[in-house]
Structures are given as structure tokens and as C-alpha cells.
N, C-alpha and C positions, 0 to 999 in steps of 0.2 A: 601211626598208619593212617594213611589218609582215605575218607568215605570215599565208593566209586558211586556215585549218584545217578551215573549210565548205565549202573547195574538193572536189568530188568526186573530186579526183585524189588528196589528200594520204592518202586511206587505200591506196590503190595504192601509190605511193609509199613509204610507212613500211614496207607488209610487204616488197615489194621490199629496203629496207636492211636488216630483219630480217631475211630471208635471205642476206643481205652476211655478217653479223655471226654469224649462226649456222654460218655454211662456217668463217668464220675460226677460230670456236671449239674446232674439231673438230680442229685444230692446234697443235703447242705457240706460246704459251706457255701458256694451257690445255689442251691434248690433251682434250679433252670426244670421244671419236671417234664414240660413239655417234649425235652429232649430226649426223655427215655423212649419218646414211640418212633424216633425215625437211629436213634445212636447205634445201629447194631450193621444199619446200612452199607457204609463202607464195607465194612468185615463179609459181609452175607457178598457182597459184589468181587471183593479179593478172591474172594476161596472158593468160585463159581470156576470148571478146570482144574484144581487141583486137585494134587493126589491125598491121603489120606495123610500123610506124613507132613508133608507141606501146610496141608491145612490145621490141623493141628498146632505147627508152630506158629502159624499168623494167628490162629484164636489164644495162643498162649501169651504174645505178645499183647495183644489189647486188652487179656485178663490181666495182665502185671500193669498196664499202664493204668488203668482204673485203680486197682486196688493200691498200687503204692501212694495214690493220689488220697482215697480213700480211709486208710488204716494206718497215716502220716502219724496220729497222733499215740499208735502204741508204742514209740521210741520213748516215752515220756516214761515208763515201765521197763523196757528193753531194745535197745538199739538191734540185736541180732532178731527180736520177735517183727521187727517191722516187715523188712523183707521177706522173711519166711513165711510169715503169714499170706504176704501180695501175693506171692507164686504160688504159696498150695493155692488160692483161692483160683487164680490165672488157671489152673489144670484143667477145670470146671467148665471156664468159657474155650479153655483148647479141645473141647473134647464136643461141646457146640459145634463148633467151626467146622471138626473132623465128619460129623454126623451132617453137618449141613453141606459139604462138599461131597460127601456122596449123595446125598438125594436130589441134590443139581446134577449132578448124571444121571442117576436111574430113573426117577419121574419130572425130572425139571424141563422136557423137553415138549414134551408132549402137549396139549391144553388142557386135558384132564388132570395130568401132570400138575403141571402149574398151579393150578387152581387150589390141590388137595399139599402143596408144599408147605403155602405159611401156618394152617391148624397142625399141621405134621409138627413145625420145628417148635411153631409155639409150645406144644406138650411138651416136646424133649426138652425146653429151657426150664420149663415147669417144676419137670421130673430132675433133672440137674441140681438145681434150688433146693430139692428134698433132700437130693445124697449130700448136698453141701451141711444143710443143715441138722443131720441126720448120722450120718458114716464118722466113727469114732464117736469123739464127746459130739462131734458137731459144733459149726460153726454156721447159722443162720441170718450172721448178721447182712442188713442192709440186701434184703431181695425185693429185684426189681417193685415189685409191688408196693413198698415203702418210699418210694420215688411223687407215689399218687395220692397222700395223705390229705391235701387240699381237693382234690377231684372227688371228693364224697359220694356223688353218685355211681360212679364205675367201682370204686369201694367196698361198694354193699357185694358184691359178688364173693368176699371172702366170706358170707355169712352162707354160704351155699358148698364152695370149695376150697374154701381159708386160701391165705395169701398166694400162693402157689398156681391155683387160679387166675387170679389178678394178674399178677407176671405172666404168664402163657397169653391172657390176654392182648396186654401189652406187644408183646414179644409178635403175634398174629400182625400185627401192624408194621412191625418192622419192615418183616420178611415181607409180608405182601408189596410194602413202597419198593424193597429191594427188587422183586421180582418187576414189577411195575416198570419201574428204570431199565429193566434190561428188555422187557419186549418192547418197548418205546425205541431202542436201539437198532434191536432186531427188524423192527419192521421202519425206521428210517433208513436201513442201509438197502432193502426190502423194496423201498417205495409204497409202503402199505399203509391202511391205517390198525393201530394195533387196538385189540382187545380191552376193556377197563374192566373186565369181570371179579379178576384177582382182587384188585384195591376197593370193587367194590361191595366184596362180600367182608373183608374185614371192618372197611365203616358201618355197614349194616349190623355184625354183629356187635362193636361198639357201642352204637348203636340203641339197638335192643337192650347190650346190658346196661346202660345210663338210664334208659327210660325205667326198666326196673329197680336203678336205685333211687330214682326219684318217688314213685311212689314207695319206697322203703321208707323214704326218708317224711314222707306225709302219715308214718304212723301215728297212731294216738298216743296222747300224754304218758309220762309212766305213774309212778304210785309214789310211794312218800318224797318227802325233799326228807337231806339229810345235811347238817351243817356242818362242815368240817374244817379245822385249822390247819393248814400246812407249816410245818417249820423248816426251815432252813439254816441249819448252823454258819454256813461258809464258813469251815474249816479247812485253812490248808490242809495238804493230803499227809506235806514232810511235816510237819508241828501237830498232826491227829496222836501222833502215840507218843508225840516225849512227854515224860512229867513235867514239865516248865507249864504246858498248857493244859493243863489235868483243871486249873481252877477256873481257868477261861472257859474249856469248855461247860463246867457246868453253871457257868453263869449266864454264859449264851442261850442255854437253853432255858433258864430259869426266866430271864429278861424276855427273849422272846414269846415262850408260853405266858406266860403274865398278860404279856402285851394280848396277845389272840383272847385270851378271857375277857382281858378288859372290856373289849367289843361287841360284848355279849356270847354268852356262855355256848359254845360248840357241844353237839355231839360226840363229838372225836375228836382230839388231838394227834394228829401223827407227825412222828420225830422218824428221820431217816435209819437207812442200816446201820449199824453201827456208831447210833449216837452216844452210844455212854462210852466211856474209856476202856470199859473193864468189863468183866462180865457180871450182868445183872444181879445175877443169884446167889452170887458169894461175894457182893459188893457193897458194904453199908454205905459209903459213901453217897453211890450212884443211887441205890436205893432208898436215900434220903431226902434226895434232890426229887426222886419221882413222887416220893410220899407226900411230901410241901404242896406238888400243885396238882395231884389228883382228886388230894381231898378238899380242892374247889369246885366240885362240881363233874367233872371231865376225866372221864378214861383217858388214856393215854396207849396208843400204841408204839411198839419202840422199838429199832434193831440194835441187838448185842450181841457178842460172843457167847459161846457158853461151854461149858466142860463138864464131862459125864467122867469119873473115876470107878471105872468097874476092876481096876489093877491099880493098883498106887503107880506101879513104872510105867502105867503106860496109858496116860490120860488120854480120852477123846477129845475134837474140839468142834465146834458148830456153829456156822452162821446160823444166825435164829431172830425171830421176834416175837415179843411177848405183850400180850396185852394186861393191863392193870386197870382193875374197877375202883372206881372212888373210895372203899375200905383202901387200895393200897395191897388187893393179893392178887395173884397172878392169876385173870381168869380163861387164858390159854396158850397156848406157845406152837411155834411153827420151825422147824431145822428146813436147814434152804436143799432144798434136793439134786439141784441141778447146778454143779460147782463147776467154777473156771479153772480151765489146765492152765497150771503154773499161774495164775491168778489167787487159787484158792487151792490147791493140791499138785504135785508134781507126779505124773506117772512114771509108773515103773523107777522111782526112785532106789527101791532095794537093789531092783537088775541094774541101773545103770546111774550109780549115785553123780555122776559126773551132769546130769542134768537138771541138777539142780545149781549149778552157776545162770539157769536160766533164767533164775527168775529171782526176787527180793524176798519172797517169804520163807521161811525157818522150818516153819510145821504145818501139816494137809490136815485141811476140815475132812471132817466125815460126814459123805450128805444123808440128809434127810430120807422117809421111806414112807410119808403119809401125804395127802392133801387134807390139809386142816383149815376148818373154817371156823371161822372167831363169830362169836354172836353178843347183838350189840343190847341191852333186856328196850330201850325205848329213846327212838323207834327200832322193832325189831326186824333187825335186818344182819343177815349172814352175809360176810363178806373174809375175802383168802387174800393174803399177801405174798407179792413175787417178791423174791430178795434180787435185787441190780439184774445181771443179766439172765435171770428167770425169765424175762420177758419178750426174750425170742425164740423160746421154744415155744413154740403154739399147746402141745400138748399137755405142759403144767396147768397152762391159762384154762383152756379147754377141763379139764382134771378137776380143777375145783368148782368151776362153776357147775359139772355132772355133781358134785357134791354137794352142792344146795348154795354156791355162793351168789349174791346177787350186785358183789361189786367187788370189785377186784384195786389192790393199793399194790403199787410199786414201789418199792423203798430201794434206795439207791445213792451210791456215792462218785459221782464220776469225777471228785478232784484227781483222780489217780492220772487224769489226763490233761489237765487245766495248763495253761489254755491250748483250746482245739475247739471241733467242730464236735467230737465224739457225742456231746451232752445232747445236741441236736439231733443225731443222728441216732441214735440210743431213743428216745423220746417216740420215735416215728414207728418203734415195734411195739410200744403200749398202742399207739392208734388203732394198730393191726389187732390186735389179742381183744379190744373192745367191738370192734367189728365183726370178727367173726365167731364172738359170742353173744353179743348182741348185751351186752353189761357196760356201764361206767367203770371208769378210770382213774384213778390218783395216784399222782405219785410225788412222793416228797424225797427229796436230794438234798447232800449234804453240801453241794455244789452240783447244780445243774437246771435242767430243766420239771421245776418241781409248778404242778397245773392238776385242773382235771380235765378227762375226757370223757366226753359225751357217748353214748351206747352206739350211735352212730358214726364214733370217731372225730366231732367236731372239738377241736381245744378250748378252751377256757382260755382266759386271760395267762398268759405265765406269771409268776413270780420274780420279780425283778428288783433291785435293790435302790438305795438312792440315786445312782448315775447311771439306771436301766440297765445294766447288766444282771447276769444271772448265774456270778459266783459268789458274789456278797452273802450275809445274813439278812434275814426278814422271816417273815410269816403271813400269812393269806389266809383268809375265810371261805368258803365257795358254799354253794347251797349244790346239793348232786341229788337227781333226781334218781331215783334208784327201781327198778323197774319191779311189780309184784313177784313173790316166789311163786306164782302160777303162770307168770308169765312167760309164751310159748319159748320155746329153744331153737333155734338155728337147725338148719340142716348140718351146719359143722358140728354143733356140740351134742347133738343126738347121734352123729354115728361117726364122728371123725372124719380125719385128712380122706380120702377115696384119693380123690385126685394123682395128692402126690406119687406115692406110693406105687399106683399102674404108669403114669409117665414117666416115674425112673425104671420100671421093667421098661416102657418101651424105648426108654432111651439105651438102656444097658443092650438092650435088642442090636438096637443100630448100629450102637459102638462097636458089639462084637462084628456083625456086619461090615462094616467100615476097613476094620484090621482083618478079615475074613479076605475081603477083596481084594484088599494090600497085597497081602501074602500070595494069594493066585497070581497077580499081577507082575509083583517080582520072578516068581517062579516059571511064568510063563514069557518075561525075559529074558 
């Protein structure tokens, strides 16, 4: 069947996917980030007249083009999770588009109007961001605000109203240039000269928020250095669990910690999630390997599986990691809270056992039910570990640092997707969780982007192997400044998200609104 290209729809349409493609862009594997403040453009201009219905499917089309672009590399896992994923996510920006196409009718007309539209849609994208990352298990990856990871100073804003903030910011920029472009229309056909008030209340608040991250960013020193080893096994993901590589990996690790000791003696040693084969605690093997090089000097922190038998038929299982002091006993252990659907657990498995062709794994971890913070005796310092994608939920992050942590380790394994952009992109939500708690960052990967980050979100050096890639083996040393335990807290981590939470009321507001007027609309056809 052949495209009708003189269809009046097809130029709506294409800008819509333009704007798919220009979100996308503005993340790695391009990092273009500048493009996350005009890419909403197109879309905000198509859906200016339409109905609600209408608009809705142009914002759903530019949410599928983004995200298939985007979430390319969950095929590596599941070919049917690629897709599905794109489009739940695509619902999110069609329900923008719907909420943005009415308030280009009801206040888009006016100049009061106009003016009160870009902080309007800004929130509602804000508040969107929260249900995405929020509703069910949730799914928070990659929010606009993660686009802005090098812009340090507009950054500091999540330390007020975490990431969700940031985005809305962003998002205020959009809409204003969109609106911008259309009175420049209106009053050329006009003969007039048009207004800049719009575009230029959004660079003013810009603005304002850059100048207050720069003095963020002129805060005073922090408190101790802490010296820390990163390891990185570069394990493939398919050769992690067979026995053929049981002895590889533990030489890997032995080779490579040795190597970090050599260089003078670390504080910490951290080995990624799931570096031993087996589970720690009923492993002589693995636990032989740890005992050889603890009692050099260096705790070792570490992720393994683990197993609680409170019924012989019916073992528990847990992502976990556990720290070991130089005796060689475990001096505390953390279960990962926050598990991936069908990554780490299949839901509604017993109702609906057919859903479990979706994914590779056999058997569901049981999460976690504490924020546990490991303390280290010298230098004494409290610090919580995310397990892999822990570290896009803001509220775990947030969670333990209220619990006294003063630095926060991501441990992670993103061969599950090698090769992709995922590792990069994964990377950019530690930025986020160090900002707007205002804590450093580590994180070691078993493939990936294993670095620290600075309390202000500036990266370290990555880790990279001998032909500069970053799925090899190696190890890395950093010094991490680690801020005092008196040291003040954030407006985010003393009372939480605010933000998100009322921007998805008032986006849920609108939506209803939106389908409210539909329906009059129809009925009074």
C-alpha cells in the first residue's frame, strides 16, 4: 500500500517523529543534550488545534520514536520487551501532547494566556516523569533531566526538587520557543511586531536557576578523602553462570585486586553485583578467594546472591551485598529492594504462569525491606549500596542517605546488554541520585561504566581497559571526598520528592479535563 504523502496528516505526523528522534538524541549514544531544550518543538506546534484524541496519537507517535531508539538494546534480553517497553513509555508523551493540545485552546490564546502556558506544561511533563517512574514497579529510566549531566550548574536544582524538577525546567523552554514560533507567525501574517515575553521569562528563569548552581557549585571543601579500588571483572553476561568459567572468574578477581593493592593499600575494595558465582555464604570456594585478599589489609565489598531456607521446599533467593573486614567475617549485608520485572522476578507468575516465556530467568528474588548502611571503622564513614538498577529510583538513594549514609556505591552489571549505549545511559542516573543528595558516588560494573562521582555530580575519570573501552577487565584507584556526617542535607533529602507528586495531580487534572471535553465535544456533535 502505497503512503499518500498529500495526506494533510502526514506533515503532523513526521514532525511528531522528529520530535521522537530529537529527545532521543539528546542521549547517549549521541549525547547531543542541547537538543533536549528545543526537541519537544515540533510535537507542541502539530498538536496546536487538535482534538484530544488526535493529539494524543501524535504525542504517542514521538513517544514510540524516541524510546524504540532509546531502549534498542533490551532485545539483547528480549526481543518482544523492546517494543513493549517503547510504547508503554510513548503513553506518557501521548498523554503530554493530549494535555498540551488543550491548553493551546483554553489559555493559549490570550497573552496572559500564553505567557502562564510553558510553566503550565512544564509541570505536567515533570509530573508525567513521576507516574512513569512511580505507577506499577515503575519505570524511571532516562528522565529528561538526565540529558543535562554535563550542565552542572542547572543540575544543582535537583538538590531542591530532585530530577523531576530539572525536566520541568527544561521542558519550560521547550514550550516557550514553541509558543515563541507561533506568535512570530501570528503577527507576521498580522503585520505586527510580536511580543518576546514568553521566551523571555523562560531564559530568565534558566537563568536564575544556573546562577544558583554555580554558587552550589563554589561550596566549601568536604571532609575526609577516602581511597577506593574499583574492580571490574569484564565478564561476559552468557559465560557469567556456566562452570567452564567458575575458575576464570575467580582469578579475575584475585589478579585484578592484587593488582589495586599493589598501588598502595585502598580503603575499600569494591567488586561489582554479583561478582562471585555462587552465593557467598554457603560457598567455600568464593569464600576462599575473599579470605586470601582481605587479609591484606582491605575490606572488600561485594555483590552475590544469597538464600534464606526458612522451608526446605521453598527456598528464598536475594540479590545482596556483603561487606567483609580484614578477619574475613561478614561485617554487614544489604538484600536489593527494588527488583526488575522479569529481570529479577516475573509478576503474577502463579495467575498467569505463561508469562514467564518472557524473560530468561528460572526463579524471583525476594526484595529487600531495610536501608542498611555499612560502616567503614577508618576512615569512619557510613556509606549504602544500590544494586544495578537501584539507582533510578530516587527514593532508595534518598532513603539511605536519611539513614546516615555519607556515600552512596552502585554495583552493577550491565553485560546483560553489551554491546549498547545502556552502560552509558544507566551511568547518568547515579549523577542524578548524587545531586540531589548532595553525596558521592561509585560505582563498579562488571561490564560498564564503573567511575566516581562527585557530590555535585561531576564524573571522575571512567574506567577503561587497554583499547579504552569499557567492557574489558581492570581496576582503578580514586580518592572520594566524602562530605562530614554533619553535613547540611538537601532540601530533597530532608522532605522528599514535593514536586513530583503535585505535578502528576495536576497533570492527572488536565488529562481528566482533556477526555472531559472530548466527550462534551462529541456529544454536542
Amino acid at each position: 500500500m502505497l503512503v499518500d504523502l498529500h495526506n494533510p496528516r502526514w506533515p503532523l505526523r513526521l514532525a511528531a517523529v522528529a520530535s521522537g528522534l530529537l529527545l532521543a538524541a539528546a542521549f547517549p549514544p549521541l549525547d547531543w543534550s542541547a537538543l533536549a531544550f528545543v526537541a519537544l518543538v515540533p510535537l507542541l506546534l502539530a498538536v496546536r488545534g487538535e482534538g484530544a484524541g488526535s493529539a494524543f496519537r501524535l504525542g504517542w507517535l514521538a513517544g514510540a520514536a524516541q524510546w524504540l531508539v532509546l531502549v534498542f538494546w533490551l532485545h539483547h534480553v528480549s526481543w518482544p520487551a523492546w517494543p513493549g517497553m517503547a510504547f508503554y513509555c510513548a503513553l506518557y508523551t501521548g498523554c503530554f501532547a493530549m494535555i498540551a493540545a488543550l491548553l493551546w485552546r483554553t489559555c493559549g490564546t490570550g497573552p496572559l494566556g500564553r505567557f502562564f502556558l510553558p510553566p503550565l506544561l512544564a509541570v505536567v511533563w515533570g509530573g508525567l516523569e513521576w507516574i512513569r517512574g512511580t505507577f506499577g514497579t515503575g519505570f524511571a529510566w532516562l528522565p529528561l533531566a538526565s540529558s543535562q549531566t554535563q550542565n552542572l550548574a542547572l543540575l544543582q536544582l535537583a538538590g531542591w526538587g530532585g530530577a523531576y524538577l530539572v525536566s520541568a525546567a527544561i521542558m519550560w523552554l521547550d514550550v516557550a520557543v514553541a509558543v515563541t514560533i507561533r506568535e512570530y507567525r501570528v503577527a507576521r501574517a498580522g503585520k505586527r511586531r510580536p511580543a518576546n515575553t514568553v521566551l523571555f521569562a523562560a531564559l530568565l528563569m534558566l537563568a536564575l536557576a544556573w546562577s544558583h548552581g554555580l554558587r552550589v557549585l563554589h561550596a566549601p571543601p568536604d571532609g575526609p578523602l577516602l581511597k577506593v579500588a574499583l574492580i571490574q571483572p569484564g565478564i561476559p553476561q552468557m559465560d557469567k553462570w556456566t562452570p567452564e568459567m567458575v575458575d576464570t572468574i575467580y582469578g579475575r578477581l584475585r589478579e585484578l585486586t592484587r593488582g589495586a593493592l599493589a598501588e598502595g593499600r585502598p580503603d575499600l575494595v569494591v567488586w561489582p553485583e554479583t561478582a562471585v558465582p555462587d552465593d557467598i555464604r554457603s560457598s567455600t570456594n568464593s569464600y576462599e578467594v575473599v579470605l586470601g585478599l582481605v587479609t591484606n589489609g582491605a575490606p572488600i565489598l561485594l555483590g552475590s546472591t544469597d538464600t534464606e531456607y526458612r522451608e526446605p521446599a521453598k527456598p528464598r533467593y536475594f540479590n545482596s551485598t556483603f561487606l567483609f573486614n580484614t578477619n574475613g567475617v561478614i561485617a554487614g549485608s544489604y538484600d536489593k529492594q527494588h527488583l526488575v520485572a522479569f529481570g529479577e522476578y516475573i509478576p503474577l507468575r502463579d495467575v498467569f504462569p505463561p508469562l514467564g516465556w518472557l524473560t530468561p530467568i528460572e526463579d524471583s528474588f525476594t526484595p529487600g525491606t531495610n536501608s542498611y548502611v555499612f560502616k567503614l571503622a577508618y576512615p569512619a564513614v557510613g556509606f549504602s549500596s544500590m544494586i544495578c538498577f537501584e539507582d533510578t529510583v530516587p527514593a532508595i538513594a534518598r532513603g539511605f542517605v536519611q539513614a546516615g549514609a555519607q556515600l552512596l556505591v552502585n554495583m552493577s552489571n550491565d553485560a546483560w546488554f553489551d554491546p549498547s549505549s545502556a552502560s552509558r545511559q544507566h551511568m547518568l542516573h547515579s549523577v542524578l541520585r548524587a545531586v540531589e543528595n548532595r553525596v558521592p558516588v561509585l560505582r563498579s560494573c562488571n561490564s560498564g561504566v564503573s567511575c566516581c562521582i562527585s557530590r555535585f555530580g561531576r564524573v571522575y575519570p571512567i574506567l577503561t581497559d587497554a583499547r579504552g573501552g569499557i567492557t574489558g577487565p581492570g581496576f582503578q584507584a580514586v580518592w572520594v571526598p566524602v562530605p562530614p556526617p554533619d553535613a547540611p542535607q538537601t532540601y530533597f533529602t530532608r522532605h522528599g520528592d514535593r514536586f513530583g507528586p503535585g505535578a502528576a495531580a495536576l497533570a492527572g487534572l488536565l488529562a481528566v479535563g482533556a477526555l472531559w471535553r472530548r466527550r462534551n465535544k462529541q456529544e454536542t456533535d
